[in-house]
N, C-alpha and C positions, 0 to 999 in steps of 0.2 A: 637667334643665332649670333652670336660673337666669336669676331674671328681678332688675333693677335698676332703684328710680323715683330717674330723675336730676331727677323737677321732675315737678310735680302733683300732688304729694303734702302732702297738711294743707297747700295754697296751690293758687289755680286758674289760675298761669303755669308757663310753664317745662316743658309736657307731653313728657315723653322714657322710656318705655319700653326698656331696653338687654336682651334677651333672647340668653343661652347655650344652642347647641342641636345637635344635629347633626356638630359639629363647626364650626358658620357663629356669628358676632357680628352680630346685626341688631338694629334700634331700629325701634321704632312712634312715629312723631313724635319730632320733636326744636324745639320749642317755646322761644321765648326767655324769661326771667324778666322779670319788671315789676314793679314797685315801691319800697321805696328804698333804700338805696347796698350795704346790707348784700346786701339781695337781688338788685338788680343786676349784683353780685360774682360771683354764681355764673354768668354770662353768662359770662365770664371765666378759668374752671378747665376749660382744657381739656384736664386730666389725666383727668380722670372720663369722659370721652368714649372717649379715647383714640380719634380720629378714624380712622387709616391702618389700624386693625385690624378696622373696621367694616367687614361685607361687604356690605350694603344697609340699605335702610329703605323701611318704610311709612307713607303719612303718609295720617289721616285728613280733612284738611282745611288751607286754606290758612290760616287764621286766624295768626296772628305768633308767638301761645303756643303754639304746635302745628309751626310749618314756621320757625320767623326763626332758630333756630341750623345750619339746614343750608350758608347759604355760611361759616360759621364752622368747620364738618367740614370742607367741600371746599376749605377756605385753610391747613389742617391737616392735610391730606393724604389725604381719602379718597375714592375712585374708583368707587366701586358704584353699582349703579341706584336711584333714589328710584321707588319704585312710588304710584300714587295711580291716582284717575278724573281723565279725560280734561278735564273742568273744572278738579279742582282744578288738575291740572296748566298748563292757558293764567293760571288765577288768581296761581299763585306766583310764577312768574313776571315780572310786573308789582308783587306783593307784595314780593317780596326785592330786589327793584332798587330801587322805594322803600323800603324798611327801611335799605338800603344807603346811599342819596343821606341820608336823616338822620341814619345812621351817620358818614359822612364828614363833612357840616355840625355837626355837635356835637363832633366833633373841631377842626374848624377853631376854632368859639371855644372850645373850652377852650383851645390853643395859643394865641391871642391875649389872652386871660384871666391863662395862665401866665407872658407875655412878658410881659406891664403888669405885671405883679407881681415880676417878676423872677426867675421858679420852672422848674426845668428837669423832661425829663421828664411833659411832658402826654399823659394818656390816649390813645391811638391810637382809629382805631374801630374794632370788633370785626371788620369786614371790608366791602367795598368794591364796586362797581357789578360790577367785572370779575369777581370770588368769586360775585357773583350771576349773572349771566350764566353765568359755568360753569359753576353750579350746576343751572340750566334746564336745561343740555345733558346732562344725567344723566337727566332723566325719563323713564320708563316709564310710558305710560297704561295702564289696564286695566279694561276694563266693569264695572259694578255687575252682579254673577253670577256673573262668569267664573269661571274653574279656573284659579288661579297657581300655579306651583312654580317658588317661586326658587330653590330647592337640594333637593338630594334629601334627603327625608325630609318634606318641608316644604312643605303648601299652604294658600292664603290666597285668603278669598273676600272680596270688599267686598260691603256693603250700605245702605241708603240709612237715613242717619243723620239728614234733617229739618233741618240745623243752620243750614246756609247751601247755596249751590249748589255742586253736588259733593260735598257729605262723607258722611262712611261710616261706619259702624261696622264693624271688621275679626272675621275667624272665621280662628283660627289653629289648625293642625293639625300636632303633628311627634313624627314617628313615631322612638321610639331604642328600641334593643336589643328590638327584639318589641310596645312596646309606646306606645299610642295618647295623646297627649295631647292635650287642646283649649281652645282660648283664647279668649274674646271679650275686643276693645278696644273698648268701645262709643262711643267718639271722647267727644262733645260732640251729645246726644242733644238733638232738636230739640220744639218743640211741636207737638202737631197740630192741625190748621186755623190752622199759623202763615199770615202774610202770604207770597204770592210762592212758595214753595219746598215741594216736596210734605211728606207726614205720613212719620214714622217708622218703619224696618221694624225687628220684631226677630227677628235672625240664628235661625238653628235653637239647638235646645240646645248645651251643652259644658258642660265639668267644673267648669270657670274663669268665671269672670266680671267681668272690670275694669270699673267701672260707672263714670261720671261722676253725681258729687253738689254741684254750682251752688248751687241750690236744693233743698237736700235736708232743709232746717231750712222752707220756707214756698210756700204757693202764690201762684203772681201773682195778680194783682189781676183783676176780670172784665174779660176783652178787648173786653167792649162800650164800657164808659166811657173807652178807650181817644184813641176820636175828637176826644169831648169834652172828655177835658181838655188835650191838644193846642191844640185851638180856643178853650180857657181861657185857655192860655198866649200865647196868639198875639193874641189880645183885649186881655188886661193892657196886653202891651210896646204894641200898637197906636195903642190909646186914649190913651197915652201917649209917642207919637214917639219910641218905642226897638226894639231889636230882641231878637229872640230866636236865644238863642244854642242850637245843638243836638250839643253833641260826639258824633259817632256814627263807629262801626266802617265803613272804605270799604268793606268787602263786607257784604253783605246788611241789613245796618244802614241804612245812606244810603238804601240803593234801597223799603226797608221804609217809608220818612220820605216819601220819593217819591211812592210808591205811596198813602200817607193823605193827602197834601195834595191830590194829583190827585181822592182821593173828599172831600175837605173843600169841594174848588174844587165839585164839581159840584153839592155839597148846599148852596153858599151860605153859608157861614161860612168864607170865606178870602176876605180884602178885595181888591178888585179890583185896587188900587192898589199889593198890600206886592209889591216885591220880593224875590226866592228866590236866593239864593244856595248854589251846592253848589263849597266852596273846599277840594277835596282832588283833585288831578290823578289820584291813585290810586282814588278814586271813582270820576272819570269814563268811567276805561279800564276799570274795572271794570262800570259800569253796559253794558257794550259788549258783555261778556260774558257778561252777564243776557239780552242780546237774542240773542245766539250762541246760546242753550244754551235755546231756547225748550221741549226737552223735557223738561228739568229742573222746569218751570214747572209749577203747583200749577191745578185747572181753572179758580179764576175768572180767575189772571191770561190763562191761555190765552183765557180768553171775552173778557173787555177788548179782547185781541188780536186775536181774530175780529171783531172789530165794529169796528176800525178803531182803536182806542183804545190809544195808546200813555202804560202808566202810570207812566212814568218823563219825561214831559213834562209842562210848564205854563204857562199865561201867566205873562209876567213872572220866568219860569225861567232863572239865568243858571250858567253853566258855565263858573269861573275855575281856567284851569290854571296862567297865570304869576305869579314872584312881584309884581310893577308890579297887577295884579287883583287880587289877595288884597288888597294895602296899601291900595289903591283903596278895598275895602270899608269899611275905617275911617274914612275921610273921610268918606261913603258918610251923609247927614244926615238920611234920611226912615228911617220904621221898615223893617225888614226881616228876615227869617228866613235866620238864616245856619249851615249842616249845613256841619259841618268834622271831620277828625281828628284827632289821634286820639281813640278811643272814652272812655279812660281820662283823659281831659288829660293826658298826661304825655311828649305829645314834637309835633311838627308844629305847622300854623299856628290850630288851636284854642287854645293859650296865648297866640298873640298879639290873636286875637278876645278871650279871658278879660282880658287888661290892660285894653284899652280898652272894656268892658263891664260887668265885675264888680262895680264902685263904684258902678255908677249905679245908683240905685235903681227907676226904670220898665224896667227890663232885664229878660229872665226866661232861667234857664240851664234848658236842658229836658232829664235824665239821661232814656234811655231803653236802658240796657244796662247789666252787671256793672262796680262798678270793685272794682279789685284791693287790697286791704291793701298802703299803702305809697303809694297813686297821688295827685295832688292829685285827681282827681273823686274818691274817697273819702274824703278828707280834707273835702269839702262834705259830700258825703253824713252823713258823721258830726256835721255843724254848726259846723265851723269858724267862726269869725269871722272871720279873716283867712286870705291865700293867700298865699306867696313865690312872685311870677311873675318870672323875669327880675331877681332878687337887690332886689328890692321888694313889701315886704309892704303886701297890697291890704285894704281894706276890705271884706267881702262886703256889700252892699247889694241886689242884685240879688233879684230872687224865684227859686225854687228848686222845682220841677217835679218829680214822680220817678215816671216812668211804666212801671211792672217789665213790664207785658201785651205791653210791644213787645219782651220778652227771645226772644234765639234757643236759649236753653236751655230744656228742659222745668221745672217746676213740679214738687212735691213728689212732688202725688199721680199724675202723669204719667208722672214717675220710675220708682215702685210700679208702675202699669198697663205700660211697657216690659219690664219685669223678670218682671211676673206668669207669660208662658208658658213660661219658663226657670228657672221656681223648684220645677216638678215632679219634674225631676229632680238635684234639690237640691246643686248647684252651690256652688263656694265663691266668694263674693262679696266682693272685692275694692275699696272705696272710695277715688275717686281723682280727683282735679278738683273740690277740695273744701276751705274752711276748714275746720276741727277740730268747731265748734259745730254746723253743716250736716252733718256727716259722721257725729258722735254720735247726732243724733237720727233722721237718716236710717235709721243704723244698729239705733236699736231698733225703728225702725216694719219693717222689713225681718224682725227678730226675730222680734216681735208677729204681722203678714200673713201671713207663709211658715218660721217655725220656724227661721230661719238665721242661724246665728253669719257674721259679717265678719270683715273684717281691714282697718286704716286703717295703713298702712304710711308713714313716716315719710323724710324726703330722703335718699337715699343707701342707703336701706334695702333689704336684699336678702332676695328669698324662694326655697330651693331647691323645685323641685317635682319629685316621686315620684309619679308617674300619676294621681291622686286626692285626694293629701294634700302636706299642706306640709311636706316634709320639715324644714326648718330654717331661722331667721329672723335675718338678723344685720342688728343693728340700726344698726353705724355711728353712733351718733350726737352723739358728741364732733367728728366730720370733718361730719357734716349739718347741726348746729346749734352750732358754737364759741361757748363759755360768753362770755358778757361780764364783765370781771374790775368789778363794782362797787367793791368794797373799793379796789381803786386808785386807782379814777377817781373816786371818793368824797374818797379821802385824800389824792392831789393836787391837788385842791378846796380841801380843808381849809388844806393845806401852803400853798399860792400866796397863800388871801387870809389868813392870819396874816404874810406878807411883805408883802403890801398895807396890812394896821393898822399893822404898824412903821413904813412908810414916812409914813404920815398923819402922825407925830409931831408932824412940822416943818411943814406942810403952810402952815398958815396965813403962815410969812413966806415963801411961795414967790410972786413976783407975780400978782397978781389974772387977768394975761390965762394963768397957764399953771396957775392954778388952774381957773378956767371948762375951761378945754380937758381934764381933766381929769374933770373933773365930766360934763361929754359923753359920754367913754368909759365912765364909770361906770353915768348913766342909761343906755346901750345895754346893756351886761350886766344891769342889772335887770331892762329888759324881755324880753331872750333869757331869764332863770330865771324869767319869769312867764309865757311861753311855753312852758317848759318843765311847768312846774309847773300848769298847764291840759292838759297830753298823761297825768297822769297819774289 
């Protein structure tokens, strides 16, 4: 058996598993990448896929890193069943058709960007409403329990991963030449006593173990104070006639935001007056299907439920699906709490709330979820001072919020207690949905707790498996990670502005208005190298 990490690997986008088995080609999630252009890029190669040779897939959840390159296979030519639970499947659905409509929108203004500039050859988008649509027509739901066999040799159970509604952690079974292999994919391993969505199960034992590592470097914060600094944030902007801004993920993120205002509202610390804003149409249909899926629901929201109490409603609660409502909200002059996406800032109408928000200084931007190496919410998180929204670099003034207890990933030592009843039979442990630093330390506490060597396996990196051990590890990594040629782009540097001092020679008898104009270009390259030279 041969397994391939096309993405999730030392980065926690782009989750795609490509497994050789049986004679069958199949992928556990196929996950789009995020972050920037470079990592973008791998959206992009869909040699690695090799899409029309695929014979199915399993996908643990509908989250975008996890399910957003599948209408990119199915525009590429591949015909197989996407298997998941019955939720994920109504959620993707809706997921990939918006991923789709921003796909096409980003192409439109790059083509319009292109043409003002005179530049041929603009980006495409990676694929389109109708690729998603088709896409849907491929699913196969299958209960959390069941007995699958998508091919002989080969069965696959789901099991309830905690992460969001519907997700799973998969137990893979494939039987070659006499003998038994077994796989866990523990998807995107949830909290327990998260908000909304039940506790985490973990699968029975197996040989394998591909473990998701988030937070594998630190524990959240207590989910008590969770409320309150919410209602800290929401104070701030209040007290000061501005609003708060909440980039949140449209599944289970939004409805998580939801769900704490609704108990913020009842305890008295949510003003009567702020209006709520939820400006992601993909939310909304999502939150639709939180109410569909009432038995997916964890017991207190059930009890809410029973009692008549719907926690995904509120006074002053408003639910904009068009774009004329979205633009509204900026106009939009009393404080307000505005939950938009996407979760990472980095594509949807949350960039356009960040322009008209960011600067101001009574503003509060409230992170309540992962952002990705590469993404602008990271780039905050990390303490930028400035943002490029929309080819204009912003001011950050705003207050800066960062509430980790509302994360839908487990916590360190949460991770550890997941892992603990599968570490008896000492399993080889697989690190995967993970930056490098989270992955390292994760990895010796895993050591330390349970005796067990890992493996943190690298883009493109291939592991053969021989029934119990790894048989062979090729690492790809010239093709996973393409070196960056410093030395040239150093000394191209060098070359261009030693033709720039030539040119100064004369400078002075050139006229004053094309000296000034000159002078303009220059201060902007100074401050792109002081931008620069602040990244390092």
């Amino acid at each position: 058996m041969r397994v391939q990490f096309l993405g999730a690997a030392q980065t926690v986008t782009g989750s795609c598993f490509v497994i050789e088995a049986c004679g069958r080609r199949f992928c556990v999630d196929c996950g789009m990448h995020q972050g920037n252009k470079a990592i973008d890029a791998r959206n992009r190669d869909v040699s690695v896929y090799d899409p029309a040779s695929m014979d199915f897939v399993l996908l643990t959840h509908a989250h975008i890193d996890h399910s957003g390159l599948l209408p990119m296979l199915v525009k590429h030519g591949f015909k197989g069943d996407i298997y998941c639970t019955p939720a994920t499947g109504e959620l993707i659905s809706l997921m990939l058709e918006d991923s789709a409509h921003i796909q096409e929108m980003e192409a439109l203004f790059e083509l319009k960007k292109y043409s003002r500039r005179g530049l041929k050859n603009p980006p495409a988008a990676l694929y389109t409403q109708e690729d998603a649509r088709n896409t849907a027509r491929l699913v196969q739901t299958v209960s959390l329990g069941e007995d699958l066999r998508p091919a002989p040799g080969i069965r696959v159970v789901f099991y309830e991963a905690g992460h969001i509604l519907g997700s799973s952690s998969i137990r893979l079974e494939v039987e070659e030449e006499g003998k038994m292999t077994s796989i866990i994919f523990s998807g995107d391993i949830g909290r327990p006593q998260a908000l909304i969505v039940r506790d985490p199960q973990t699968p029975p034992p197996a040989q394998y173990v591909f473990m998701e590592s988030t937070y594998g470097d630190r524990n959240h914060k207590d989910a008590s104070t969770s409320y309150d600094e919410l209602a800290k944030a929401i104070a701030y902007s209040y007290a000061r006639g501005e609003k708060v801004i909440i980039p949140a993920f449209a599944v289970e993120r939004t409805q998580e935001m939801l769900y704490c205002l609704h108990e913020l509202n009842k305890q008295g610390k949510l003003p009567s007056d702020m209006a709520i804003f939820v400006d992601s149409p993909l939310a909304i249909r999502a939150t639709e299907v939180f109410r569909h899926h009432r038995e997916l629901l964890d017991d207190e929201a059930l009890e809410l439920l029973s009692k008549g109490e719907d926690p995904f409603e509120l006074p002053n609660l408003h639910y904009t699906l068009s774009r004329e409502e979205s633009e509204a909200i900026n106009a939009y002059d009393k404080p307000a709490i505005i939950i938009s996406a996407s979760g990472m800032c980095n594509a949807g109408r949350i960039k356009h709330h960040l322009k008209h928000n960011i600067w101001r200084p009574g503003a509060s931007i409230v992170f309540v979820g992962y952002q990705a190496v590469g993404t602008p919410g990271r780039a905050l998180v990390d303490g930028c001072k400035k943002l490029t929204l929309f080819g204009e670099d912003m001011e950050v003034r705003a207050k800066l919020y960062f509430i980790n207890s509302f994360s839908a990933h487990a916590g360190q030592t949460q991770l550890l207690d997941w892992l603990a009843p599968l570490a008896h039979t000492k399993p080889q442990v697989v690190l995967v949905h993970g930056e490098l630093k989270a992955q390292t330390t994760l990895s010796d506490l895993i050591k330390e707790r349970f005796g067990l060597e890992t493996i943190i396996p690298g883009h493109l990196e291939e592991l053969t498996l021989q029934g119990t051990h790894v048989e062979d590890i090729q690492l790809n990594t010239s093709k996973g990670y393409p070196k960056v040629n410093w030395e040239f782009l150093t000394s191209e540097l060098e070359r261009k502005w030693d033709m720039f001092k030539d040119k100064l020679q004369d400078i002075d008898h050139r006229p004053w208005e094309e000296q000034t104009t000159l002078q303009e270009a220059l201060a902007k390259m100074d401050y792109a190298m002081t931008r620069l030279l602040s990244k390092l």
